[in-house]
C-alpha positions in Angstrom: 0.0 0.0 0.0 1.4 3.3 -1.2 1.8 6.2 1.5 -1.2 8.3 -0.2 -3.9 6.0 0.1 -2.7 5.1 4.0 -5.9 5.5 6.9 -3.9 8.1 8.3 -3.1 10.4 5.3 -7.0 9.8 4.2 -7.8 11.0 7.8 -5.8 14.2 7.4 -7.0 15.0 3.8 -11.1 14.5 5.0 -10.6 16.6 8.1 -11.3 19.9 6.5 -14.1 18.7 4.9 -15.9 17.6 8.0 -15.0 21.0 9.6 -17.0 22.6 7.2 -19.9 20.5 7.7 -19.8 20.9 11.2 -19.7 24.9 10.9 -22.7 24.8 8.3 -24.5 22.7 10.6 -24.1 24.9 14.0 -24.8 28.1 11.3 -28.0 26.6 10.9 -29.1 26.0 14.4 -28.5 29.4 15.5 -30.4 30.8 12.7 -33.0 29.1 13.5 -33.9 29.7 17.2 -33.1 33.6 16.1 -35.7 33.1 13.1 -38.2 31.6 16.1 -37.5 33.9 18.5 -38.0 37.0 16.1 -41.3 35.4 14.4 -44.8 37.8 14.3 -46.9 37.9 17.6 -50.3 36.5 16.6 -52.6 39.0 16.3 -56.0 39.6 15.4 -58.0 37.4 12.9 -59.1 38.6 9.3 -62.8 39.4 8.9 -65.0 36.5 6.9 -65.4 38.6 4.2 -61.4 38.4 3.6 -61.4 42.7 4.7 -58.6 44.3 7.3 -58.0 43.1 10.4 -60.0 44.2 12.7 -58.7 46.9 15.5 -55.8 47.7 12.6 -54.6 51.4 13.3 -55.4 53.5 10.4 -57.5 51.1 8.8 -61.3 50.9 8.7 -63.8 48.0 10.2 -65.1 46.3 7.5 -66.2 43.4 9.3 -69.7 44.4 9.0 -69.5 44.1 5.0 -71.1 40.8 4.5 -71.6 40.0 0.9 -75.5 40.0 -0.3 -77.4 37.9 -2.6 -77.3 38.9 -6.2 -80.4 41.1 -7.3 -82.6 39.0 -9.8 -81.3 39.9 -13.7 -77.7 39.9 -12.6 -75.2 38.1 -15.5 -72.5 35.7 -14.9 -69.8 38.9 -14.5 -71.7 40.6 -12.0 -69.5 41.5 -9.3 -69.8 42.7 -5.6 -68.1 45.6 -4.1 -69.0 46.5 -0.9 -70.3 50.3 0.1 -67.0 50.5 2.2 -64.8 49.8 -1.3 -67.1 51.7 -3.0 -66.2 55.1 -0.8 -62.2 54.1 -0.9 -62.2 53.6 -4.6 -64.2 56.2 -5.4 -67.3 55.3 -7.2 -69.7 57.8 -8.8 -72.6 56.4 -10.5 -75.2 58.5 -12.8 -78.5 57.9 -14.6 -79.0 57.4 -18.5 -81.3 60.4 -19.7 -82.1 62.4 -22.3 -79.5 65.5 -22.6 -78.8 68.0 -25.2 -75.8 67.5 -27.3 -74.0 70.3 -28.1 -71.2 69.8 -29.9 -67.8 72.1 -29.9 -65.1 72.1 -32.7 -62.3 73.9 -31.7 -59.4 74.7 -34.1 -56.1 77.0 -35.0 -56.5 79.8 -37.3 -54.7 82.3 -38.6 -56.1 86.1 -39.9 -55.9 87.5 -43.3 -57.1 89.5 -46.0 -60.6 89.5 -47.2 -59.4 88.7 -51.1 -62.6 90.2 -51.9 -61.4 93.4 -50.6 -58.3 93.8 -51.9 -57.2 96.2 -55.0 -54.0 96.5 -57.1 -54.1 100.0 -59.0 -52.6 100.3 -62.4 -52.3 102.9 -65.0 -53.6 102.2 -68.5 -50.9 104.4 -70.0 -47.6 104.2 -69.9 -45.5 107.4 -68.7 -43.8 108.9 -66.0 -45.0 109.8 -62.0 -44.4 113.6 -61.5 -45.8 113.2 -57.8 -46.3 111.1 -55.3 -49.0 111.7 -52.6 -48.9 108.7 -50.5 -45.3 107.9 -50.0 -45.3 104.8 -47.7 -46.5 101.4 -47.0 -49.5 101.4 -44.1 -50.7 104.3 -44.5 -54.7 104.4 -43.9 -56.3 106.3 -47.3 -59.8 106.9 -48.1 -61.9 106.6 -51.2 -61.0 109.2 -54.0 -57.7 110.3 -52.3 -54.8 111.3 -54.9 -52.2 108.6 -55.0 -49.7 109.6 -57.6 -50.3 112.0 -60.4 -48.6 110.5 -63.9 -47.4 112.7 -67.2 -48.0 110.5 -70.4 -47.5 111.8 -74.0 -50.5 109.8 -75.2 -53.1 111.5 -72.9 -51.5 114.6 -74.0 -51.9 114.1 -77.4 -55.3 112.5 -76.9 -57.1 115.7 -75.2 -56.0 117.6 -78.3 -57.9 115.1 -80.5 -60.5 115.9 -78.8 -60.8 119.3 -78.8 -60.0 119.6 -82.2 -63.2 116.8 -82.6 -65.3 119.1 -80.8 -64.0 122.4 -82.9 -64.9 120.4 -86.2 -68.6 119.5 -84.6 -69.0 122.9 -84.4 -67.7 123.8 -87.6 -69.3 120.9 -89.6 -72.5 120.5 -87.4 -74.5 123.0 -89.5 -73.0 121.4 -93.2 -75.9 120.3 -95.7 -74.1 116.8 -96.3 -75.3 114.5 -93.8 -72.1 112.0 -93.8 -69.9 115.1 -93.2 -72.4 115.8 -89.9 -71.7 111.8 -89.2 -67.9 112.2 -89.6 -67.7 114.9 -87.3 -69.8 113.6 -84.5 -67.5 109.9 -84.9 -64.9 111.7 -84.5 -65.7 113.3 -81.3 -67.1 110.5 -80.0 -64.1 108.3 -80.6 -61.8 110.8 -79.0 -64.4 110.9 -76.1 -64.3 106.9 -75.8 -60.6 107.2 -75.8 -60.4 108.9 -72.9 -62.8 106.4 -70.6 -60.8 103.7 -71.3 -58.0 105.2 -70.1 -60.4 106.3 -66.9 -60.1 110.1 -67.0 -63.3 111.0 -65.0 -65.9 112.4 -66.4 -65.6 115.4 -64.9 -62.1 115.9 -66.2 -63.7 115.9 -69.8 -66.0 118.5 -69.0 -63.9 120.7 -67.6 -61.6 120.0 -70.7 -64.5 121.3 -72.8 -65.5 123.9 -70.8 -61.9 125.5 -70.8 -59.9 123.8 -73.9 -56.6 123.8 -71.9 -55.5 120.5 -71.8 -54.2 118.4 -68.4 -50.5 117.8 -68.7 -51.0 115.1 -66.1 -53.7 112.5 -64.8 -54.3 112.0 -61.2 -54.9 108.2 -59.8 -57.4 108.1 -56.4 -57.9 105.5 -54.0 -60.9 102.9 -55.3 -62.2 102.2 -51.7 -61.4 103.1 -47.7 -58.5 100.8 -47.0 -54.2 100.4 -45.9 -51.7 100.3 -48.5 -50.0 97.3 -48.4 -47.8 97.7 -51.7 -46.2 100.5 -53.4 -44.2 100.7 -56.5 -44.6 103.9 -57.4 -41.7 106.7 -57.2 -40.8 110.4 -58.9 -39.6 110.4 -62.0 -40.4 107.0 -62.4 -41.6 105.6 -65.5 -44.5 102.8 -65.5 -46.6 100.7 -67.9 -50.1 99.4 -67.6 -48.6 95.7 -66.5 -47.1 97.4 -63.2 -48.8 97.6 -60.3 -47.9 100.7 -59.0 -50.3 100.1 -55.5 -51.9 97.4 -53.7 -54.3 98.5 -51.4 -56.4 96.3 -49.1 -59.8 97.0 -46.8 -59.7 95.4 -43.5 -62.9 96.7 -42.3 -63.9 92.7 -42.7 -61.0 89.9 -42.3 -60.8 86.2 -42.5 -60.2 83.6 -40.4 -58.1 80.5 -41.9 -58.2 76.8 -40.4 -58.7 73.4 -41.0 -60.9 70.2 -39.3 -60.8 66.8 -39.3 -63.0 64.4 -41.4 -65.1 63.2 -38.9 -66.2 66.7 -37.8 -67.3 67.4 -41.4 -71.5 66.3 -40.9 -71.3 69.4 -38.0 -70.6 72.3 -40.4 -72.5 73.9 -42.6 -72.5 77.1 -45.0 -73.5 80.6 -43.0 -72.7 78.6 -39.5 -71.9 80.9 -36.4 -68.2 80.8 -36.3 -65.7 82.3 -32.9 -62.5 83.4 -32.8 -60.3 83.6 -29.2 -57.1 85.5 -28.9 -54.4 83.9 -26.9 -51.3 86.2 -25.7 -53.3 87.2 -22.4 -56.7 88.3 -24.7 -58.6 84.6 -23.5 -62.1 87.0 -22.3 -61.7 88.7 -25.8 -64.1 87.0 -28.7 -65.6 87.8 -32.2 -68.6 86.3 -33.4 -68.6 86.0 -37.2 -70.4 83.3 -39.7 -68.4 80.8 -41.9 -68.3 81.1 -45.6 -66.5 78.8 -46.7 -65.7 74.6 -46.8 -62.8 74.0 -49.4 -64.6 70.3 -51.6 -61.9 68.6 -51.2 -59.9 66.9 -48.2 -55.6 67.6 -48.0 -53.6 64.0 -48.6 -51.2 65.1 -46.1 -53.1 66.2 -43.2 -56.7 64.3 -43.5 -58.2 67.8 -42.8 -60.3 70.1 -44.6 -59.8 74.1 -44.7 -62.5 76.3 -43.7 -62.9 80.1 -43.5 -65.0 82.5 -41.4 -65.3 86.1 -42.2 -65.4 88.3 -39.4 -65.8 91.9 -38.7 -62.8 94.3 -37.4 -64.1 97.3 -35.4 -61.7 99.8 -34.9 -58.9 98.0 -37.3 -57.8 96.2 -34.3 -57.3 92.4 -35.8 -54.2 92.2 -38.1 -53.2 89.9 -40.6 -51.2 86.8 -39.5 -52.6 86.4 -36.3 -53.0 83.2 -34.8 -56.7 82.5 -33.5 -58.3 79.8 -32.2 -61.1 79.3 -34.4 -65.2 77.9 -32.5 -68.0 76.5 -34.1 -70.5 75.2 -31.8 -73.4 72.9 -32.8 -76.7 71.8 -31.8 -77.5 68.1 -32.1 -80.9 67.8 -30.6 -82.6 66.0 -27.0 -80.8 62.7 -27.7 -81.2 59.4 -24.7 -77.1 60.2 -24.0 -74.9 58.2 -21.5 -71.6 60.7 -19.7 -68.5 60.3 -21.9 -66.3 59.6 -18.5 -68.5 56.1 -18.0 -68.0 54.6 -21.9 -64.7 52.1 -21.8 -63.6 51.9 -25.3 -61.8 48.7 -25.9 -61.5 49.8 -29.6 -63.4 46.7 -30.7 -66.5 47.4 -28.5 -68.1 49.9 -26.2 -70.0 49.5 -23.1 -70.6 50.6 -19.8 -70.3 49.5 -16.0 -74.2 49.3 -14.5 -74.8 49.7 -10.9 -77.6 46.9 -10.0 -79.0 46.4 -6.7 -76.8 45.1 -3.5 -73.8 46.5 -4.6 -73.6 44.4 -7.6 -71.7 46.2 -10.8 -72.2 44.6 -14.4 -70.6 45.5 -18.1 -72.8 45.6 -20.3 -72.3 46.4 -23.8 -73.9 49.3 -25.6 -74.1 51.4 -29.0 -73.1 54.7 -29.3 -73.1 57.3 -31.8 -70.8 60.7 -32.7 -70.1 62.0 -29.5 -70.8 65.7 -28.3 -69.0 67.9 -25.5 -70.0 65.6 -22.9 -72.3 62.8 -23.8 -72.4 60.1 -26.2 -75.9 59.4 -27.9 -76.8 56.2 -27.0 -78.4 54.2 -29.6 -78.4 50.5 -27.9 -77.8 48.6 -24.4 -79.3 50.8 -21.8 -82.7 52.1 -21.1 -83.6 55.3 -19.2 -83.1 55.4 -15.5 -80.4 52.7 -15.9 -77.9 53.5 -13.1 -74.1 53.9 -14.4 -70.7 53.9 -13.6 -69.0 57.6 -14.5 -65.5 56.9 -11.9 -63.5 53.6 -11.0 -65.3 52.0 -13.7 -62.0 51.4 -14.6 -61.5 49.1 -11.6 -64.7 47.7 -11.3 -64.2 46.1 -15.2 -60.8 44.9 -14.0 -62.3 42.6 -11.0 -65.2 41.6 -13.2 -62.4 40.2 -15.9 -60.4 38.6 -13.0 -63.6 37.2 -11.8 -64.2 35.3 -15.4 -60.6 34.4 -15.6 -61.0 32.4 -11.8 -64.2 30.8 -13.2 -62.6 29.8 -16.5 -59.5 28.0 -14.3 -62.0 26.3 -12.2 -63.5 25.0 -15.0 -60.3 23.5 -16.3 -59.6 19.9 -16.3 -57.3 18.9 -13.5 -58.3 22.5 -11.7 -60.2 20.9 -8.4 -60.4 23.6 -6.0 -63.5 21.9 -4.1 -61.5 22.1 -0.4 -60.1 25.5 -1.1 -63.1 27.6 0.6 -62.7 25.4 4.1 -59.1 26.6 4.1 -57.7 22.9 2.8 -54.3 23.2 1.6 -52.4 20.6 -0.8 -49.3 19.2 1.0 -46.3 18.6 -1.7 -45.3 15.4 -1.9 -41.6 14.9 0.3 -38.5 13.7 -1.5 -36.5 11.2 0.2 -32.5 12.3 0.0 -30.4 9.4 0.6 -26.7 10.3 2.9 -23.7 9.2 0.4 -22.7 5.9 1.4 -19.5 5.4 3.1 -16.0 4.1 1.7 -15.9 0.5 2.6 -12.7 -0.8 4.4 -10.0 -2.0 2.1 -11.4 0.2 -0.9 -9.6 3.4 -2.3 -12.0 6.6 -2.9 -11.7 8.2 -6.5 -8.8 10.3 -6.5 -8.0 12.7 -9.9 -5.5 15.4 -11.0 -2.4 12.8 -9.8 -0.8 10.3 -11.6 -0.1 7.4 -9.6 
């Protein structure tokens, strides 16, 4: 027998191991009586109905909640809550009735010209401005005030036509040939016409004909009471009819530019009452005005739809630009309407939590239709005087769910829960761990890592 495998160097090398054993073993008895020693005082028993212990500090006695019989009607997922969880959860209930539903569409807008109102003034001669009389952009001008005065060879040349038609009216007006009476009076009128079309005022003419001298110039005047919002026109500046030598806009009226969605479409119509708020600290400040227009076609970008109110401007006070926030409120009738707050959505289906009798709550599916400010019309599933659910529906439909889910385990196959109400409780089976066996006498344990 080799050295190694001798009782006393196998002694010496299993020594440490028992040592260990022995350490883990004294480890675990001293846990232990600390673990007993430290264990929870018994204290007070649960209620029946499975609510706080009784005498609990900060926690209220709801040993008195016994759970009631179901009222007659009640479904399968009718659940109880008592009146003590009802007050710490927080339920609200409310009747189905009939209500009014108004609806609100609100949107962003932004002001701007009334294109109807809006005028670009243009000479139909071509020559050059010898003055000027409004020389900037914003300035307010009224109807028939002087813009800009213009000097054109044409008109020059045309007002001497024209008096030399009228001298040979004169002249020939009295001759004994009819076609030279004609030819006189053709001629005056063309020179006449000439003149309109190049909008010299009436006025002009007479006095042209009154005193013969002709108007080295032709004055241009403001079409209508407005701001100018363009001008091109300078001193010594020459300009054709294509220029536009002022644009001039009336903001005694403005518009009011947004956009809605599709499904708010059915609530507008043409000549609607239409509201505009001003943010920037002006919330109390609001225009009534009536919308004119609903653009026939939808944007592919935005799925909306432009509108346009037109709105008046007292005082000049709205400008151009402004960001608005445009209202259009609707009237949908006396509809049998159910509280928005107490529909759950589960995007497949609608319905409602109803309060029965005894504290029992039920879903119960229902129909709805386009919804208003704050009711939904209620087409199907509830009748009037129904009692709903408007707060902690939310957790009300989670406990009747769990409550299907439970029944649906029970009625699993293999799920026998019969003992589990008289507090029965399923023992898992024990596993038997045999000790290693010892080394018999005269044998040599496994030994690796050496060679022999």
């Amino acid at each position: 027998m080799s050295e190694t495998n001798s009782p006393p160097a196998l002694v010496k090398r299993l020594a440490p191991l028992a040592v260990v054993a022995l350490l883990a073993l004294a480890i675990g008895v001293v846990g232990g009586r600390l673990l007993w020693r430290s264990g929870p005082a018994p204290g007070p028993s649960a209620s029946a109905t499975g609510g706080a212990p009784a005498g609990m500090p900060g926690m209220p006695d709801m040993s008195g909640d016994q759970k009631v019989a179901p009222p007659p009607g009640a479904g399968d997922k009718a659940v109880y809550i008592s009146p003590t969880r009802q007050q710490l959860i927080g339920v609200r209930t409310a009747v189905v009735s009939h209500q009014e539903l108004d609806s609100t569409i609100r949107t962003v807008g932004t002001l701007a010209y009334d294109e109807t109102r809006v005028s670009q003034v243009h000479s139909k001669i071509a020559g050059w401005v010898e003055k000027v009389f409004v020389d900037y952009v914003g300035k307010a001008v009224r109807r028939g005030e002087p813009l800009f005065a213009v000097y054109s060879p044409e008109l020059v040349s045309t007002q001497k036509e024209y008096l030399l038609a009228l001298k040979a009216r004169s002249e020939l007006g009295t001759s004994q040939v009819p076609a030279t009476r004609a030819a006189a009076e053709s001629l005056l009128a063309a020179a006449r016409d000439r003149l309109k079309l190049w909008d010299v005022p009436d006025e002009h003419v007479a006095e042209l004909e009154r005193t013969g001298e002709v108007r080295k110039s032709m004055m241009f005047h403001s079409p209508f009471d407005g701001i100018v919002l363009e001008r091109n026109a300078f001193p010594g500046q020459y300009i054709t009819p294509e220029m536009t030598t002022f644009k001039i806009a009336d903001l005694s009226r403005i518009w009011a530019l947004g956009a809605v969605f599709e499904y708010e479409l059915p609530l507008l119509t043409m000549g609607q009452e239409a509201e505009i708020e001003f943010p920037y600290g002006q919330a109390t400040r609001t225009l009534k005005g009536t919308v004119s227009y609903i653009s026939p076609e939808i944007d592919p970008q935005t799925r909306r739809v432009k509108i346009r109110a037109e709105f008046p401007n007292p005082g000049l006070k709205l400008k151009p630009e402004t960001f608005v926030t445009v209202v259009i409120r609707t009237r949908g009738g006396h509809h049998l309407a159910i509280p928005k707050e107490a529909v759950i959505d589960s995007g497949a289906k609608r319905y409602a939590i109803v309060a029965l009798a005894n504290g029992y709550f039920e879903p119960r599916p229902i129909q709805v239709g386009q919804p208003g400010d704050e009711f939904y019309p209620l087409l199907a599933g509830l009748e009037v005087g129904d009692r709903i659910a408007t707060s902690a529906q939310f957790l009300i439909d989670s406990e009747t769910n769990l409550q299907s889910a439970m029944q649906s385990m029970i009625s699993m196959p293999g799920m026998d829960v019969k003992g589990a109400g008289a507090g029965a409780k399923k023992v898992a089976p024990a596993v038997s761990v045999s000790p290693p066996a010892a080394p018999q006498a005269g044998t040599t344990p496994a030994h690796t890592g050496h060679g022999n």
